[in-house]
C-alpha positions in Angstrom: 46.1 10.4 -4.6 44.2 7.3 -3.0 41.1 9.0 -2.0 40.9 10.8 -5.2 41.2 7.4 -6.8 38.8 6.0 -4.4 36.2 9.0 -4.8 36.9 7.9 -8.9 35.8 4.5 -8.6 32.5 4.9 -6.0 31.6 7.8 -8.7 31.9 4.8 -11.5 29.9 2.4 -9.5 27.2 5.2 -9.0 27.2 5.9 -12.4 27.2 2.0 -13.3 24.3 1.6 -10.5 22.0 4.8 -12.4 22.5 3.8 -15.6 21.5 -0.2 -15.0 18.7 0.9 -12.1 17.5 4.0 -15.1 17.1 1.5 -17.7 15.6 -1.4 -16.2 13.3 1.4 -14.9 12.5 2.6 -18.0 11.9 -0.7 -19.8 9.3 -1.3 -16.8 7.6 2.1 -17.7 7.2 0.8 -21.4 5.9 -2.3 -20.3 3.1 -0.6 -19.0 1.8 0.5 -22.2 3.1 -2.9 -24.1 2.9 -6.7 -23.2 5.6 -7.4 -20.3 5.1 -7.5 -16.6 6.1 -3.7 -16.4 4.2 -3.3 -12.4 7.1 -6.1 -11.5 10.3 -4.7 -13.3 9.8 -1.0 -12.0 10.1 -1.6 -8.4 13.1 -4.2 -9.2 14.5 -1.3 -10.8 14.0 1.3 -8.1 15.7 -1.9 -6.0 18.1 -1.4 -8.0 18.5 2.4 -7.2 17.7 2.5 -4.0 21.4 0.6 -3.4 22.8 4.1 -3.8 20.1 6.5 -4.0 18.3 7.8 -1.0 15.5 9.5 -3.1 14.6 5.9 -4.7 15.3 4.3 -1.2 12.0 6.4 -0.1 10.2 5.8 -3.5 10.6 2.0 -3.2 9.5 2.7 0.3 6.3 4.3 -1.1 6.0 1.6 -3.3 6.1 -1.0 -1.2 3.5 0.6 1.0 1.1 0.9 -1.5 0.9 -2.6 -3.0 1.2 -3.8 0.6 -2.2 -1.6 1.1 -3.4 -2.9 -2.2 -2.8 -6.9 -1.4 -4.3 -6.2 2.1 -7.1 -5.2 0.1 -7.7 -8.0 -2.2 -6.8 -10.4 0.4 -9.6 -9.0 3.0 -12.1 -9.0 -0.2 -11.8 -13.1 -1.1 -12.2 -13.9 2.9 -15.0 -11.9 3.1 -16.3 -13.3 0.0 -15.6 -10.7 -3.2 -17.6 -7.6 -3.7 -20.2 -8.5 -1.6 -21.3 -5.9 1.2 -20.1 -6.6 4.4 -23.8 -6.5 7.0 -22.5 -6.9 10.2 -23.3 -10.7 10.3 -21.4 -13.9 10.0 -21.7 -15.7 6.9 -21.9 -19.5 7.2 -18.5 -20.2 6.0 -17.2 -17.7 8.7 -19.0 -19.4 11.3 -17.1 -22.7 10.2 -20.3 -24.5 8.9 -19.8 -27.7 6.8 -21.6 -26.1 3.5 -20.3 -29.3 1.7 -24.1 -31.2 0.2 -24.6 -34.8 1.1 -25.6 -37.0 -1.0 -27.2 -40.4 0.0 -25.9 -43.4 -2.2 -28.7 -44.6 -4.1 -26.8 -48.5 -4.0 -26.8 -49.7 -0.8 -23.2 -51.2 0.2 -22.5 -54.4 0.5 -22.1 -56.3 4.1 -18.7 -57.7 5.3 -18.9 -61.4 5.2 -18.5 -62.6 9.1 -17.0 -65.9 9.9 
């Protein structure tokens, strides 16, 4: 009688865990096609899933993967300076160069008084 209770209640919380991880899911797919940050609330949901769920365990897995690759991407792009091809040679601001300009006052400064 207690494991059949006990079989009962983990069947509830996977049922309580589907139905929560499916929806918030779903509202993430619909975000895609309408305002709402819908690339953010599917992986929370798959999260969600993946707490009972080895299928969305390995999805989220995927996931995770792929906007790692992404970010790696994006990242290597704005050190390297954007869209801009990649010759082979150091750019000044990869060398460490000062590329700051200097410009000379035009007013020269006063001198300290000395006493």
């Amino acid at each position: 009688m207690k494991q059949l209770i006990e079989l009962t209640i983990k069947q509830a919380r996977r049922l309580v865990i589907a139905l929560i991880g499916g929806t918030i899911v779903l509202l993430g797919v619909i975000m895609l096609f309408t305002p709402g940050p819908g690339l953010v609330v599917i992986p929370v949901g798959l999260a969600i899933l993946a707490t009972e769920f080895v299928w969305a365990h390995r999805l989220l897995a995927k996931v995770r993967e792929q906007i790692r690759l992404k970010t790696r991407g994006r990242e290597s792009d704005q050190r390297d300076g954007g869209d801009q091809p990649d010759d082979g040679q150091p750019s000044d601001e990869k060398a460490g160069k000062d590329l700051t300009p200097r410009v000379k006052d035009s007013k020269p400064k006063p001198k300290a008084p000395t006493n």
